[in-house]
C-alpha positions in Angstrom: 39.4 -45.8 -18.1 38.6 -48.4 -20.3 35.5 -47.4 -22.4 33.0 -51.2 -22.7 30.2 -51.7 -25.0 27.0 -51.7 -23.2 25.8 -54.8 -24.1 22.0 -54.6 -22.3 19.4 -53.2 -24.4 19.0 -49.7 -23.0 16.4 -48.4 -21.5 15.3 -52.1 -21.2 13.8 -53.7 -17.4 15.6 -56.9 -17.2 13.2 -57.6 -14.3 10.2 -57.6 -16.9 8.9 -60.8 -17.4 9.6 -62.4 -20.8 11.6 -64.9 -22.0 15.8 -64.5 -22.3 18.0 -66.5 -24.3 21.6 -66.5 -22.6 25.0 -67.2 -23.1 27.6 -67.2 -20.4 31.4 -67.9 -21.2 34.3 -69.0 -19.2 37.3 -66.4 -19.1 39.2 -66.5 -22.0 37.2 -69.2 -23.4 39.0 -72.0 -21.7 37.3 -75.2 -21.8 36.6 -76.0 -18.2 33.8 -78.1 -18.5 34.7 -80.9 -20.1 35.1 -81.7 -24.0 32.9 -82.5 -27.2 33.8 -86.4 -28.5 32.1 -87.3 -31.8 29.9 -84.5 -31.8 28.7 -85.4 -27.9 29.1 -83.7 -24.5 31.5 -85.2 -21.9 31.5 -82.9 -19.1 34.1 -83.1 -16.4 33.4 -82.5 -13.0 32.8 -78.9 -13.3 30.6 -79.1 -16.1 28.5 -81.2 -13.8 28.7 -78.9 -11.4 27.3 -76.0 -13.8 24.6 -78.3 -14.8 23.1 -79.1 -11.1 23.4 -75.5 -10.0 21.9 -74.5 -14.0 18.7 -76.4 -12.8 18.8 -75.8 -9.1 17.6 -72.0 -10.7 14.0 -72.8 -11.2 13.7 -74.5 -7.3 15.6 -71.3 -6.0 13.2 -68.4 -7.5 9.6 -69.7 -7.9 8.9 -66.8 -10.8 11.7 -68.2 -13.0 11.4 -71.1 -15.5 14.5 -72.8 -17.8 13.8 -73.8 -21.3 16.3 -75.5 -23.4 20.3 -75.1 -22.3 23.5 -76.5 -23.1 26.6 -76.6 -21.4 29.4 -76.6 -23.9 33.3 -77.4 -22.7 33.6 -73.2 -22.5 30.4 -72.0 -22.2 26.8 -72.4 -21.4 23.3 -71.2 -23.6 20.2 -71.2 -22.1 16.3 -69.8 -22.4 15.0 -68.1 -18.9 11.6 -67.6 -18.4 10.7 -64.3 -15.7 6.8 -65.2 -15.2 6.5 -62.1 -12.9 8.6 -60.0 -11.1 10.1 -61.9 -7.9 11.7 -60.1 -5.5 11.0 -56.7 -5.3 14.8 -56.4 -3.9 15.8 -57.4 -7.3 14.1 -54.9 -9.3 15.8 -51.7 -10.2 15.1 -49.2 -12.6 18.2 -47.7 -12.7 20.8 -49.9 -12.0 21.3 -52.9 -14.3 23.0 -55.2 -11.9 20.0 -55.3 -9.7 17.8 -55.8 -12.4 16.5 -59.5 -11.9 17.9 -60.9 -14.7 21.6 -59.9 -13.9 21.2 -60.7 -10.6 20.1 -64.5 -11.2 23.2 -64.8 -13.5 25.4 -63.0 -11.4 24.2 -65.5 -8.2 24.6 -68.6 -10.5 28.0 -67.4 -11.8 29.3 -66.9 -8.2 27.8 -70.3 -6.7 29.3 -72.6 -9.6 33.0 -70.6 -9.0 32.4 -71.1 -5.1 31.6 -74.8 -5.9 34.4 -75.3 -8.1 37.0 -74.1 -6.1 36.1 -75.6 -3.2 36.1 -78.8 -4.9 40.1 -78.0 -7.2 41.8 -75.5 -4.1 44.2 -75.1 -7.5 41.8 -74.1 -10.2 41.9 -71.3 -12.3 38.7 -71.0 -13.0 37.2 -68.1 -14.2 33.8 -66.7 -15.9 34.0 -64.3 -18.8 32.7 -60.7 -17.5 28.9 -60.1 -18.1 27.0 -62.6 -20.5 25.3 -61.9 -24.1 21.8 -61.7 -23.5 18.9 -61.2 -26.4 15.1 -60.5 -25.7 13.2 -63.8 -27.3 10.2 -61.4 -29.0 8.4 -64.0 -30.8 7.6 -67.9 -31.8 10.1 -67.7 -34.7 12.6 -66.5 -32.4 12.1 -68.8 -30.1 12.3 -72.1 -32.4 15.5 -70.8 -34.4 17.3 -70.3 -30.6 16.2 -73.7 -29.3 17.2 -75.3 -32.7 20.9 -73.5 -32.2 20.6 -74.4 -28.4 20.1 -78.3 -29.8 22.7 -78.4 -32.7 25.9 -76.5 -30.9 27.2 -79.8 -30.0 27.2 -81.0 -33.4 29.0 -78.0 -34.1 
């Protein structure tokens, strides 16, 4: 078996509330939604896609609130807000995947891939496994992460 690196801060409730900057990336980094021209967006039909279901989050799960996002030709970054703990389905202390957090992402994930294919029968689309996650702790933090989130289409 193939040994991973955890990549969730152990011992960590992703079902507290706080504030979560995100990143979620298509498999192999293939640019599926759409392309940067002169240092702008243009997304394609799928990146529209992720976009409308990106935001359909906060009317979906009242204790949840976005904060800045981009969604880049192979990836998407974004700041979630967890006011409170939701669902008490969600919440588990032991296992990760039901921890609210990774369940929100793993919902969105399989939406937009259910949208897209029904929409291109042919695509290959694919989402990278997991997503990089980091624990916004402060307003210093939070300003340098919304300043990235703002400037990686310049990049």
């Amino acid at each position: 078996m193939i040994y991973r690196k955890p990549n969730r801060l152990k011992y960590y409730d992703y079902s507290n509330a706080g504030w979560y900057y995100v990143t979620i990336c298509t498999n192999d980094h293939k640019n599926h939604f759409g392309e940067i021209i002169n240092s702008k967006k243009d997304l394609n039909d799928a990146g529209k896609i992720v976009y409308e279901y990106w935001e359909k989050i906060e009317k979906l799960h009242k204790n949840i609130e976005l904060d800045y996002f981009v969604i880049m030709p192979n990836h998407i970054h974004g700041i979630i807000i967890i006011n409170s703990v939701g669902d008490a389905n969600f919440a588990s202390p032991t296992d990760r995947t039901k921890m609210e957090l990774c369940k929100l992402l793993q919902q969105f994930k399989r939406a937009v891939t259910l949208k897209i294919k029904s929409i291109n029968h042919e695509s290959n689309f694919k989402w990278q496994r997991s997503f990089y996650d980091r624990i916004i702790r402060n307003e210093k933090e939070l300003f340098n992460i919304r300043k990235y989130i703002k400037q990686n289409p310049l990049k």
